[in-house]
N, C-alpha and C positions, 0 to 999 in steps of 0.2 A: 501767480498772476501772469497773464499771456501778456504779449507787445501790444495787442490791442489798449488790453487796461493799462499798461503804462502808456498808450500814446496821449489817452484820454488825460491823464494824473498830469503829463508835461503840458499837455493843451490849456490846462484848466490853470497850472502855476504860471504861466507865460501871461496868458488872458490877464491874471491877480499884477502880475511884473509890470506891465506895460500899464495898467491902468494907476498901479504906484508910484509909477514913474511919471506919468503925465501930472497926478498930483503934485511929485515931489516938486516937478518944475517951475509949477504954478505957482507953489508956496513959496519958494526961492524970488522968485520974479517977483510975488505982491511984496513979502516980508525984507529977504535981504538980508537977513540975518540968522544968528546962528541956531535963532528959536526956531525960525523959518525953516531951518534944514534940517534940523534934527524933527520936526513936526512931519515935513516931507518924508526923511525916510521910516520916521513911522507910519505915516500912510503906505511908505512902500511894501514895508512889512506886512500889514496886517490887508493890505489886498494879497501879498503872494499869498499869505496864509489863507486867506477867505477864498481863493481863485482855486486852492490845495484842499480845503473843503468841499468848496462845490465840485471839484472832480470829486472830491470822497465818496461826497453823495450821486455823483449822477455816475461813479461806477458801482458802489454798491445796487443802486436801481438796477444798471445792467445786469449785474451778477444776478438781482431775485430775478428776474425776467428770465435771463439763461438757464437758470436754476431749475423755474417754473415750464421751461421749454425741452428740459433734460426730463426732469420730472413726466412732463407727458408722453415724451416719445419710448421713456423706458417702459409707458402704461402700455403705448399704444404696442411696442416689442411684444411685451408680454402679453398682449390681448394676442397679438398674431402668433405667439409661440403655444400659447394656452388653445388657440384655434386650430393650428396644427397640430397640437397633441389630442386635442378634443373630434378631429375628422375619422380617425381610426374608428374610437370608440361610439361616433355617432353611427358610421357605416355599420358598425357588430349592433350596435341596438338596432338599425334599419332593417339586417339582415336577420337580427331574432326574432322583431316584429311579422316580418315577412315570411320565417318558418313557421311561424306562431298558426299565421294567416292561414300558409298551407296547411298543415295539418288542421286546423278547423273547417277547413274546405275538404280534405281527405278523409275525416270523421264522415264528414256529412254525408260526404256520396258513400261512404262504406257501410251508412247507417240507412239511407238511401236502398243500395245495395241487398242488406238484408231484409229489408220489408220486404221488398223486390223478392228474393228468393222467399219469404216467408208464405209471400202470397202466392207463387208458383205453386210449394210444396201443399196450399192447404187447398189450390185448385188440380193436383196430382191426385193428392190423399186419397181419391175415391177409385183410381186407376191401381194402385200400390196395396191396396188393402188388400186385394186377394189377385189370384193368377185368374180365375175363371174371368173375372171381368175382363181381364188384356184378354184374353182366349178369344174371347166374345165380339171384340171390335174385331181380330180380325176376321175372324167369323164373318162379320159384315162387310169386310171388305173383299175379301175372296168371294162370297154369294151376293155379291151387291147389282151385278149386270142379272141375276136369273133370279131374284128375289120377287122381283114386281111381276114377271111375265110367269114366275111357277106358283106364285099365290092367284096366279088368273084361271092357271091350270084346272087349279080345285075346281071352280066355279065353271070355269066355258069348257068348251072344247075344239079343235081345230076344226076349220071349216074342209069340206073333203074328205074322201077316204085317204087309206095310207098311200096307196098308190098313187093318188094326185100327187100325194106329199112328195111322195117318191120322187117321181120325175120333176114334182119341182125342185126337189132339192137336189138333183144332180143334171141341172141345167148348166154349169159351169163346163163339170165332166163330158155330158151330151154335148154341148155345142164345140168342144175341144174336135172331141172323135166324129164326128158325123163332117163339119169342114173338113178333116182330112181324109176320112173315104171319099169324101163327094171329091172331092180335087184327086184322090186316090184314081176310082173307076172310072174318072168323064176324063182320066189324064193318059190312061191306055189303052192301046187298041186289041192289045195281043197281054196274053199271060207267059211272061219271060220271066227272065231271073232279076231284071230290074224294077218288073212288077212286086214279084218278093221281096226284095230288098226296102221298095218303099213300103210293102206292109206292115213287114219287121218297125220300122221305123217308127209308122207310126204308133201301133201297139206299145213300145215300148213308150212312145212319149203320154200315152194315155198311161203308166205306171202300171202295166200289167206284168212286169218284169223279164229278163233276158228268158230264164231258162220256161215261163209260161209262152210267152211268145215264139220260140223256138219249137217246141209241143203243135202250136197250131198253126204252125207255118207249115212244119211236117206230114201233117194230117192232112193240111191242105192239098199237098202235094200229092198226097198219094190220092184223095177223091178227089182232083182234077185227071190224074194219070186212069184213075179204074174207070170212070165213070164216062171220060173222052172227052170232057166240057174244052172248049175255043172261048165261047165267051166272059169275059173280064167280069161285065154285071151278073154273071150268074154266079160269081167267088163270094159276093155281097153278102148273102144269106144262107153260105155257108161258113163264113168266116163267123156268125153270127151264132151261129149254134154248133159249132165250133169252142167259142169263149162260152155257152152255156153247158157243155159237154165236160170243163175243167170243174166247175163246182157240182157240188151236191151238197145234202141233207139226207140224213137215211131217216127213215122212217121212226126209228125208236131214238131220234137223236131228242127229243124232247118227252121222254117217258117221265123224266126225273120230276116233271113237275107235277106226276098224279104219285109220287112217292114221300116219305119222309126222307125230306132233302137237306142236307146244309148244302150249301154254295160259298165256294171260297175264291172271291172276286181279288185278281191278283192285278198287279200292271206299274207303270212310273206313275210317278205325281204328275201333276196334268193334262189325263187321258179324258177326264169322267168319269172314275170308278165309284167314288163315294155319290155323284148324280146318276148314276147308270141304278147302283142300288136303291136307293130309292124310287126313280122309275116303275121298278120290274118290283118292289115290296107296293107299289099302291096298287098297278096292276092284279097281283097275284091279290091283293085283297079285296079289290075288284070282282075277282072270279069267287069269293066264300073261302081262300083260303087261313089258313092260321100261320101268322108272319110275327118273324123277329128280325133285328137288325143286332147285329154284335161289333163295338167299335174298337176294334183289334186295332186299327194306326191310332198307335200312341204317341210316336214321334213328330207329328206335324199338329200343329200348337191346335189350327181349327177344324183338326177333320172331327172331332169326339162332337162339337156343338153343332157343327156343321150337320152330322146324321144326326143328330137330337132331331132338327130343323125337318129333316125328313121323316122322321118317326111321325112326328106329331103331325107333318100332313096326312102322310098316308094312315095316320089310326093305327099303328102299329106299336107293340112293346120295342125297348131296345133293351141292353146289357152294356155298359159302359165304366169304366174306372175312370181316374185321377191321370192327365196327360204326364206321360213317363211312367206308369202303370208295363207291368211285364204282359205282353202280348198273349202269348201263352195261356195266363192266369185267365185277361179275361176272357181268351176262348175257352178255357177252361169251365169257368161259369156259366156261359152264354149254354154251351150243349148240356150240361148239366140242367138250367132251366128248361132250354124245349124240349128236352124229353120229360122231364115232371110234368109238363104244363101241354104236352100232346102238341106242340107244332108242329106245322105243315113241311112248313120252309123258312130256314135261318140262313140270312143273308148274312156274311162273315166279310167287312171292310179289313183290308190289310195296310201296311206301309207300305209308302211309296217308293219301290227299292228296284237297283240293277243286276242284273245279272252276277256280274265282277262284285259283288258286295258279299263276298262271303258271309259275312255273319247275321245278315240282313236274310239270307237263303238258307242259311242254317233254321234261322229262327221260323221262317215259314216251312221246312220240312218238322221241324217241332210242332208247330198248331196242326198239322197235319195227321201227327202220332196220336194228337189228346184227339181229335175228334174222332180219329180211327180208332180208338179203344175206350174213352169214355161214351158213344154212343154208334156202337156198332152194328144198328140197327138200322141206320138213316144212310142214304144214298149220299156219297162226295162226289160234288160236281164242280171242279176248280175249272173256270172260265178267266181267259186273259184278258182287260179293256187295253183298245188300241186306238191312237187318234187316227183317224182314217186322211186326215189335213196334212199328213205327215211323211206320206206318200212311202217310200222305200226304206226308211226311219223304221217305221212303222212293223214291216216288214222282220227286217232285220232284230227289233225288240224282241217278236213273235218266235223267228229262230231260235235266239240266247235261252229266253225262259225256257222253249222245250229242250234242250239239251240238258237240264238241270230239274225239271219237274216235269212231271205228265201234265198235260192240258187237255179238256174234255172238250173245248170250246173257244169261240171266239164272239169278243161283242166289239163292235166295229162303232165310234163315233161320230161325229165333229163331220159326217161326210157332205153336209148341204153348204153350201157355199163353195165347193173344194173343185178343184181342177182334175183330182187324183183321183175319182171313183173307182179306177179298175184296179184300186191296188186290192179291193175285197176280192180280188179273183187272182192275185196274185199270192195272197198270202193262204187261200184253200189250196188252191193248186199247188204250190209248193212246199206245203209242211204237211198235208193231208189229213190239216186239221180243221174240221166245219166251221164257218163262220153261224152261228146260231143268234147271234141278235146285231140288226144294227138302226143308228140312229140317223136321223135329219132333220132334227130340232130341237123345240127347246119347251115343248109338250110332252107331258108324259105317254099319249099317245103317239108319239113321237119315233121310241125305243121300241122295235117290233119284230117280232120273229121273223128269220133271213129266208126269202124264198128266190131261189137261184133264178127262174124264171125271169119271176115279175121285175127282178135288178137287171138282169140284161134287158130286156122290152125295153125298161125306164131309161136305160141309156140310149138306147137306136129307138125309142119313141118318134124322132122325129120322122127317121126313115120307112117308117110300117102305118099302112093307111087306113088299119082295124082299128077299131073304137077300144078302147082302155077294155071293156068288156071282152072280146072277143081274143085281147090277146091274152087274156088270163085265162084262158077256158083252154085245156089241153085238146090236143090233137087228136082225131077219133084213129 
């Protein structure tokens, strides 16, 4: 019992005392006697007693109350101890709930995912199924610029002769060199050393190279000195046939093509060698002759579909294996078939290989042994393709190969558009090997046999006031 519950228990006997006592008094007073008084302190009694009760009871009320007030707040402890023990474990249920969540969300996209990839592979499936098809696109895409205008080829044909062709397609060339003679002649009065020095210059900038330029600067030199020329404009037209003086053609440089020929068309990737052959197989079919095409480059994925593409324009057989197919083998084949089958001329596409590529040169003096003894009845005519766009490049390629194979030939491309026309006079003149085809478009009539003449005219066309007629027509 705390001091509280005893103050209440003294409050309560005091209350019972005083109230006994006021009786006992009373009784005393009315009665006066000894009944009186003993009746009083019975009163007195039984109010301390009754005052000792009612605190009994109004502390027992306290205590259920306290009790009842104990009682909740040990509820309410225990709700906040059971709440703090219950935060951990809500947090771990929030956090499983929440990996739960992700991983049904990482399901999804990963199931997502593989549809995704499913439908990828069943819109691939038709590319994978076999190599010829990859082959094929690229096919399409390496002949996609010449596809439309060489399926025109079949049907039209270029308006003009080749000669218009000519000079148009070395407009670039022509107007290079003709500005610099004109600014050349109208710029000297006299034929000095500084007159020379500007022709060198320009020469060479026309890509006709040091040591062909130096050749006809010499020459020049000496028929100025024999001849006693003073005037500058009389240098004009012989500087002219002068650069016609470095090329030739000999007369039996194209006998091969009334023979049983193969042709083995060598050069980089890039030139137009696999377009150059075809050109010259629709041509030669053109003329009644009997054509094959043989697709020796096995190493570049679209050259085999690529000359399929030209077979089938020009109406020609071809001879072809499986890309990565031994080179060899199928030259092998190819001269093995046109000699069975009595052809004219087998065109032989090569890989597209350097110089420095040993085994790349190996492998072409190899196709070289098989057609020189499996059909050694047919004339070898190995011809270089060279981009003519390529200027000194170009040149230089021409070099490397001969030092490494004989070259019968030269076929010259890409030259219409080009700044660099004179490098075809640089690369006769300096290897002393004939340019025998070249190109300026994108026509099969295009590709035409090299005549030294009509290429210099087309370039100094501007300078010569004879009608395209008269300057093709030799000198009596």
């Amino acid at each position: 019992m705390n001091n509280d519950d005893k103050t209440t228990i003294r409050t309560a006997a005091i209350i019972g005392g005083v109230i006994g006592a006021i009786l006992l008094g009373l009784m005393i007073k009315i009665d006066g006697t000894t009944k009186g008084t003993v009746i009083g302190v019975a009163c007195l009694l039984i109010c301390g007693i009754v005052g000792i009760i009612i605190g009994s009871i109004l502390e027992n009320k306290k205590l259920k109350e306290n009790t009842e007030e104990d009682e909740e707040q040990q509820v309410e402890t225990t709700e906040e101890v059971n709440d703090v023990n219950e935060e951990p474990e809500k947090a771990e249920k929030i956090d499983t709930i929440q990996e739960s969540e992700k991983k049904d969300e990482v399901l999804e996209e990963n199931q997502k995912v593989e549809e995704a990839e499913v439908s990828e592979e069943v819109e691939e499936q038709p590319e994978e199924e076999s190599e010829e098809t990859e082959t094929t696109k690229e096919v399409e895409e390496v002949a996609e610029k010449e596809e439309v205008t060489e399926q025109e080829e079949v049907n039209e044909k270029p308006e003009g002769g080749f000669f218009s062709r000519l000079v148009s397609g070395l407009t670039k060339t022509r107007n290079s060199i003709n500005e610099s003679f004109n600014n050349l002649f109208s710029g000297f009065s006299e034929i000095d050393d500084d007159f020379y020095d500007e022709l060198e210059e320009t020469l060479i900038t026309a890509d006709l190279g040091l040591d062909t330029t130096e050749k006809i600067i010499d020459e020049l030199k000496d028929l100025v000195k024999k001849n006693h020329i003073k005037e500058v404009e009389e240098c004009r037209e012989l500087v002219i046939n002068l650069i016609k003086s470095q090329m030739f053609v000999e007369d039996e440089a194209y006998d091969f093509e009334d023979k049983k020929t193969v042709m083995l068309i060598i050069g980089v990737n890039g030139v137009g060698k696999t377009t150059s052959i075809g050109k010259l197989a629709a041509q030669y079919k053109g003329r009644g002759k009997k054509v094959m095409m043989c697709a020796a480059d096995t190493f570049r994925a679209a050259a085999i579909d690529q000359l399929k593409t030209w077979s089938n324009r020009a109406g020609v057989e071809i001879i072809a294996q499986d890309e990565g197919s031994d080179p060899a083998a199928v030259t092998f084949d190819a001269v093995k078939a046109a000699a069975a089958r009595d052809v004219d001329i087998l065109l032989v596409d090569t890989a597209g290989r350097l110089h420095n590529k040993k085994n790349l040169m190996d492998e072409l003096a190899k196709m070289k042994r098989i057609i020189e003894k499996e059909y050694s009845d047919a004339h070898l005519e190995t011809l270089i393709v060279l981009d003519g766009s390529t200027g000194q490049n170009a040149l230089e390629q021409a070099r490397q190969f001969s030092n490494v194979t004989q070259i019968d030939g030269i076929i010259i491309t890409k030259l219409d558009g080009t700044a660099k026309g004179g490098i075809a006079i640089a690369i006769q003149s300096e290897l002393n090997v004939p340019v025998k085809y070249i190109g300026v478009g994108e026509h099969i009539e295009d590709l035409q046999k090299f005549d030294p003449d009509s290429y210099v005219n087309a370039l100094f066309a501007d300078m010569d006031t004879r009608s395209d007629i008269e300057i093709l027509m030799p000198e009596e």
